[in-house]
Every structure is written in C-alpha cells, then in structure tokens.
ZAMARLUM-990181 format. One line per field, with one value per residue (C-alpha): residue number from 0; z, y negated, x. Coordinates in Angstrom, 2 decimals. Layout:
% residues N
n = (NUM:...) $
z = (Z:...) $
y = (Y:...) $
x = (X:...) $
***
This chain:
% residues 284
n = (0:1:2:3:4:5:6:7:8:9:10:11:12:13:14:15:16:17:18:19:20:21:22:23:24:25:26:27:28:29:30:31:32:33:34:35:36:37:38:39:40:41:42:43:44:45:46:47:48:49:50:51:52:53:54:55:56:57:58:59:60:61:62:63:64:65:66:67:68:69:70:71:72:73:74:75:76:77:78:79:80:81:82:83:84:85:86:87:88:89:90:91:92:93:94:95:96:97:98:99:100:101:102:103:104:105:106:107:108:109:110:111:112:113:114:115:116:117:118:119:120:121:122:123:124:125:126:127:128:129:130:131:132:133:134:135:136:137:138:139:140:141:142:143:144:145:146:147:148:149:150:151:152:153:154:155:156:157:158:159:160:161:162:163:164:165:166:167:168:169:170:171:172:173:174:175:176:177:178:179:180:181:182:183:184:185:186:187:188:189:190:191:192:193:194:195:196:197:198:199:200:201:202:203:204:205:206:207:208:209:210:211:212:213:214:215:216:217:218:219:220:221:222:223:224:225:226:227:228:229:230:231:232:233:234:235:236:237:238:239:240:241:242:243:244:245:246:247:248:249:250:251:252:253:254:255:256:257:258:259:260:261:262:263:264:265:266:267:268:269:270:271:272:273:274:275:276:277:278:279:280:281:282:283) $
z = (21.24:24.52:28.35:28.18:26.62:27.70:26.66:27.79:26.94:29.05:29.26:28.70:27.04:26.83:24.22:27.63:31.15:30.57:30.68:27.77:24.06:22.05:20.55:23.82:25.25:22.45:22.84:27.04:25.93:23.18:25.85:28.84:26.54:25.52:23.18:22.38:22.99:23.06:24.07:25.78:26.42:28.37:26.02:22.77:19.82:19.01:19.58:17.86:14.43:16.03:18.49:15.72:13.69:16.76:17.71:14.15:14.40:17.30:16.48:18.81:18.23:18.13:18.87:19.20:22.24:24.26:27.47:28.26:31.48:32.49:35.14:36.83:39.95:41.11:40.68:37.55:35.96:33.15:30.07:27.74:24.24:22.32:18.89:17.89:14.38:16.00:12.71:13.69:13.28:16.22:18.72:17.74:18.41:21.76:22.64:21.88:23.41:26.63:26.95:26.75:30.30:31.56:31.36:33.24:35.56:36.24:36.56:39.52:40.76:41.60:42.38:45.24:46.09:45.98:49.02:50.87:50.15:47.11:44.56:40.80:40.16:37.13:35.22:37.41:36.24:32.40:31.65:32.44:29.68:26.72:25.06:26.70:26.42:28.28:31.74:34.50:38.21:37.40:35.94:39.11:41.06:39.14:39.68:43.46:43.72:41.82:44.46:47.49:48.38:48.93:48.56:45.70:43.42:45.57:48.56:46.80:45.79:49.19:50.42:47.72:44.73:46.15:46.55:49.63:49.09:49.48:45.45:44.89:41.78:40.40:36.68:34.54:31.72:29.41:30.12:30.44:27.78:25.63:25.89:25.04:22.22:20.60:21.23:19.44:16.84:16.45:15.80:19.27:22.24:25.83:28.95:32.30:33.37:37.29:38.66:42.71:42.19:42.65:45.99:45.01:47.51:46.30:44.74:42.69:41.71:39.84:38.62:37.15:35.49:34.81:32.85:30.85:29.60:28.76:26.51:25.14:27.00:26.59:29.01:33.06:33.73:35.94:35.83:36.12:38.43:40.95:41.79:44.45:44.00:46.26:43.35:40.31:41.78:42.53:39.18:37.53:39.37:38.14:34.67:34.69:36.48:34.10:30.77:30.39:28.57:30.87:29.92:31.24:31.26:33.14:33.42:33.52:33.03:34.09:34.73:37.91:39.23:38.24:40.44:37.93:34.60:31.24:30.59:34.30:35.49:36.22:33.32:33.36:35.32:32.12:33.00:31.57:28.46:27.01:25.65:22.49:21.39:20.83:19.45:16.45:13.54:14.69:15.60:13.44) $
y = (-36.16:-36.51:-36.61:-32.93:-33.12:-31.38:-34.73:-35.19:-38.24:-39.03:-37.36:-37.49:-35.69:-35.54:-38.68:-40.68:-39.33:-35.71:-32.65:-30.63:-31.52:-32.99:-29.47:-27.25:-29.80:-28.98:-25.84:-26.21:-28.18:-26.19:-22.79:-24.59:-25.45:-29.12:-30.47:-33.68:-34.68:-38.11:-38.05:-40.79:-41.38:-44.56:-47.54:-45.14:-44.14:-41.83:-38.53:-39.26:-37.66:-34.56:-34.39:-35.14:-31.87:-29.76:-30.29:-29.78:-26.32:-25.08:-26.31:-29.21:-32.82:-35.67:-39.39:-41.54:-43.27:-45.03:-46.02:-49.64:-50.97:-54.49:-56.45:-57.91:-59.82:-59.00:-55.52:-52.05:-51.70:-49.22:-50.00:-47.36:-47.72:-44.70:-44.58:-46.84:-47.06:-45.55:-47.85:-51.16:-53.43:-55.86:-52.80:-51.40:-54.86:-55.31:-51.30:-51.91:-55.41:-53.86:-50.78:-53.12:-53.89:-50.21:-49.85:-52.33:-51.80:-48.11:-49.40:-51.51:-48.20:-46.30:-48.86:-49.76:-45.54:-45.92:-48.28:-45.65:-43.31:-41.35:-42.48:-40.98:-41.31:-42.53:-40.42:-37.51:-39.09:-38.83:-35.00:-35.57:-38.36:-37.35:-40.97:-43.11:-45.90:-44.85:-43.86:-43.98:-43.27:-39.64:-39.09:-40.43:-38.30:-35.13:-35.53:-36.48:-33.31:-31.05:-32.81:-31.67:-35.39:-34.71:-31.13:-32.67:-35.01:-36.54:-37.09:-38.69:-41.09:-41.88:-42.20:-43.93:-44.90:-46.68:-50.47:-51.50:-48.74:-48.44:-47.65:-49.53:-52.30:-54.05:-55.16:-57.46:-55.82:-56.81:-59.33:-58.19:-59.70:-59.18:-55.07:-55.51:-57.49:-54.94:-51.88:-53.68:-55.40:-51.82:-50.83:-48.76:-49.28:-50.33:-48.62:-49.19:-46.42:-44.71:-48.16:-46.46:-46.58:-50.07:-50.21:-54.11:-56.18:-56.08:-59.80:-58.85:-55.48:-58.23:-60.11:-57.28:-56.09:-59.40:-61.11:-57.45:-57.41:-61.16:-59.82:-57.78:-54.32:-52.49:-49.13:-47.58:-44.36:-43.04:-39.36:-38.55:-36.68:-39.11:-40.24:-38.47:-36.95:-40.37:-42.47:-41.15:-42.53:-46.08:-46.41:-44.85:-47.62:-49.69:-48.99:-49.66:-53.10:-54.24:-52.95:-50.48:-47.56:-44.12:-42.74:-39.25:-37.92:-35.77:-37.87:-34.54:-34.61:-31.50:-27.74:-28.01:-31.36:-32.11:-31.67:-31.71:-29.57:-30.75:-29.88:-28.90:-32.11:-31.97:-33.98:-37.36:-38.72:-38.16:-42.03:-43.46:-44.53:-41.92:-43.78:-41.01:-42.56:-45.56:-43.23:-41.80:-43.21:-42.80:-39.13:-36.54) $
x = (-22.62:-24.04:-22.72:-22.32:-19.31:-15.75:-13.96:-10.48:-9.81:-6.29:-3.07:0.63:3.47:7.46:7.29:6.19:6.45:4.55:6.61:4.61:5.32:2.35:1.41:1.61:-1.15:-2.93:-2.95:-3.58:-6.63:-7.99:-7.51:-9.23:-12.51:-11.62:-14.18:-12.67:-8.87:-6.70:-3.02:-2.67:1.15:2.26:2.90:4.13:2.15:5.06:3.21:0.13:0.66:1.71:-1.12:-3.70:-2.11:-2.11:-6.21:-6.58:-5.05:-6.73:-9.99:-10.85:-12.05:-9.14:-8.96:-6.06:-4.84:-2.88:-2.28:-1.11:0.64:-0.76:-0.15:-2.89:-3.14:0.43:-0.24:-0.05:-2.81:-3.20:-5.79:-6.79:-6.97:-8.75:-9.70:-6.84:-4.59:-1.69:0.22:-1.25:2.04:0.45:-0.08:3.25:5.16:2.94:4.60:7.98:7.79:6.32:8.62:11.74:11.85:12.22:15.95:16.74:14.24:15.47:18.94:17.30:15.41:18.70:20.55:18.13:18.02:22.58:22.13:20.30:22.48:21.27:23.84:23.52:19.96:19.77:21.87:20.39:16.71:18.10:17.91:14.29:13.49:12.31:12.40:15.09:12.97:10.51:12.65:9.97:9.73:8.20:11.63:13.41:10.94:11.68:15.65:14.98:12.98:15.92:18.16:16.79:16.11:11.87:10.02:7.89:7.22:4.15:6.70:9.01:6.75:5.37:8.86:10.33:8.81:5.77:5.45:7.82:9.44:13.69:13.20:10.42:11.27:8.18:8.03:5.75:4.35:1.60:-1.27:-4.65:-5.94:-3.07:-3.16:-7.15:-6.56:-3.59:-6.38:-9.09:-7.25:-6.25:-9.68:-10.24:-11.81:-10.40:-10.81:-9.70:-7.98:-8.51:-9.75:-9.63:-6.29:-4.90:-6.83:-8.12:-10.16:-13.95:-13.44:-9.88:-11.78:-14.35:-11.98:-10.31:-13.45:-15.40:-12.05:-11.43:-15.15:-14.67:-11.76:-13.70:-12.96:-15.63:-15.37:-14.10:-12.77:-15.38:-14.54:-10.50:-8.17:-7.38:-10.86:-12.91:-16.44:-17.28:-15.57:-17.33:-20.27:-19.01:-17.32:-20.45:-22.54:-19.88:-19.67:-23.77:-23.45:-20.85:-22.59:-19.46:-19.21:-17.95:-14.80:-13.39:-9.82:-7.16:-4.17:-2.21:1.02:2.33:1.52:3.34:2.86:-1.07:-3.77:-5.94:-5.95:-7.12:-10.44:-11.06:-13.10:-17.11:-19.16:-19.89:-23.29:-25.87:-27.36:-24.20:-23.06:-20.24:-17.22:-17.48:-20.38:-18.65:-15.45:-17.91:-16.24:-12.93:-12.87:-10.96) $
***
C-alpha cells in the first residue's frame, strides 16, 4: 500500500461521542470509497468487534483503534492508537481508569451553565449519550442546540464549552506517556491526533512531539478535517523532521455536524511515510 490510499483512519460513533452506530459508519465509509477504516471512539474499545464485522461486510480494509485523551502541558491532547488488541487487559484498565472522571466532570459542566441561567443540562445532555460513561461536551452541545440556547453545535462551543468559558471545566486525563505505552503494549501504533489544534507555542509543540517519540510514538496526523490545506504541509514537514510516520483520518462524528465526511479528505503528500505501512500485520 502506498500514499494513494483512501485511508480513514479516525472517527467516532454512539459508543463515544458520534451520533452513527458502529455499522452505519461502515457503511458511510464503504459508500464514500474508503479503502481502509479504524473507528476510533474516545477512550472505549467497546465498538470494535462490531466495526470489524461491518468493514468485513461491505468489503473494506479494517484496523482497530482508539483514541486517547492526554493531558499535556496543562492542556487535551488526543493520541491515536491504531492497530491495537482491542482485549489488551492493560489498555482496557488505562480506558476505564481514564473515562472515570467524566461524570463528575459533567456534573461540574451544568452546574457552571445553572449559574448562567441554563439550568437542566445535564439531564437534557443525557438522551444524547449513548454510553453514560462517556458524557461529553458534544452531548451538552447537542441538548444546548435542541434548547434554543446557540443555533449550532460550533456556537455553543465558542460560547460555552471552550476553555474560559461560563461551562468550561478542565479535567486530567491520561499521561502522555502512559496512553503510548497502553497502545503499544497493545501491539498498535500511536499517533498524535490533529496537532493544529491545541494552538501550542513553537517550543510546547516540541515538547509535545520530542517526549511522545521518546515514548515511543511513532506517527502525526497530517491529513484530517480540522487542519487547513496550510497545515498538511507543516505537519507533513513535521512528521519528516521528527522521523514520524503520516496518519490520515476524518474525525467525523456526525452527518450533520462534520465538516468533513469520511473518505472525503485529499491524499497524503506521497514523500511521507504512510502510517498503513506500519499497520500491515494488523489489518483485517
């Protein structure tokens, strides 16, 4: 397999904050000319055998994945894991361990939104949740939407759901080098997932990537839906300074709420080093 590849290799569904059930992304993906597929739900491997059946029915290439909150320098970071044993007992402990904090957190989500007057928001946010322990502010964004609180999900966000935000509640997930070492104990590979994201100065953007390689990640998102045609480039450069391999995924979660569809993205830079070639083994 080469660069040339329709490899989508990051997305969600209802078992984490998506809105489509493992087997209609399947079927999105297989129907928009995906070659290669990983489900890539937020810390929960709980969609993976069904996924895995449902690329097998409509034809299309499968890894496993994951995708791991870490926090890093004060801020989210997410770390992919693809190719991973979705039944490794360390992984699955490092999951449920991360995921416990949610609750609570939510709790502290709408009761920061009830003293700006928006009272009910996590019960509201509940309908939403496929997984009650995975509550998550796309849930709270959905409800505020069905409320009439913001037009869409995006606003609500910028509103209230972003850092210094009124409903704004940080929380400490995994380590860095604790979610690397649950995705390759688990026999897969790490990726850092939409690094233009979490906006970090030029020197906490090396950190970031200098202590994950010393963990022994081993590859950047360079093509994915929140990264402009401007940001492939500087993640492709950086994938080649930092002897990474090039990853390329979605991160849809929804037919009405993604920018981007699955499948839809342009190929990776053919100078880089596809991720899949370092997936061979572990693709079904």
């Amino acid at each position: 397999m080469n660069s040339i590849l329709n490899a989508d290799l990051h997305c969600h569904s209802v078992v984490s904050d998506g809105t489509l059930t493992p087997e209609e992304l399947a079927a999105r993906a297989a129907a928009n000319g995906v070659e290669l597929w990983a489900l890539t739900d937020h810390d929960e491997v709980g969609g993976q055998e069904r996924a895995a059946a449902a690329a097998k029915a409509c034809g299309i290439r499968y890894v496993c994945g994951v995708e791991i909150s870490v926090t890093f320098l004060n801020q989210t970071v997410h770390i992919l894991g693809l190719g991973i044993d979705p039944e490794n007992a360390a992984l699955c402990a490092g999951l449920t361990a991360t995921r416990g904090g949610r609750t609570a957190r939510a709790r502290d989500m709408a009761a920061e939104l009830a003293r700006v007057g928006i009272p009910g928001v996590f019960e509201g946010a509940l309908k939403y949740v496929g997984n009650p322990e995975l509550i998550s502010r796309s849930h709270f964004a959905r409800y505020l939407v069905e409320a009439g609180v913001c037009p869409d999900t995006n606003a609500v966000f910028r509103k209230y759901l972003a850092a210094g935000k009124p409903g704004y509640v940080p929380h400490r997930w995994a380590t860095l080098g604790d979610a690397v070492a649950w995705i390759t104990g688990a026999g897969g590979v790490a990726v850092i997932a939409h690094p233009a994201r979490y906006k970090f100065s030029a020197n906490e953007e090396f950190a970031l990537f200098t202590e994950f390689k010393g963990h022994g990640g081993a590859g950047v998102e360079v093509v994915t839906g929140s990264h402009t045609s401007a940001e492939y480039l500087t993640y492709g450069a950086a994938a080649s300074d930092y002897g990474l391999a090039a990853s390329r995924g979605s991160d849809f979660h929804s037919p009405d709420e993604s920018h981007t569809d699955l499948g839809s993205l342009p190929y990776l830079p053919g100078s880089l080093t596809p991720v899949w070639e370092l997936l061979a083994s572990r693709i079904h």
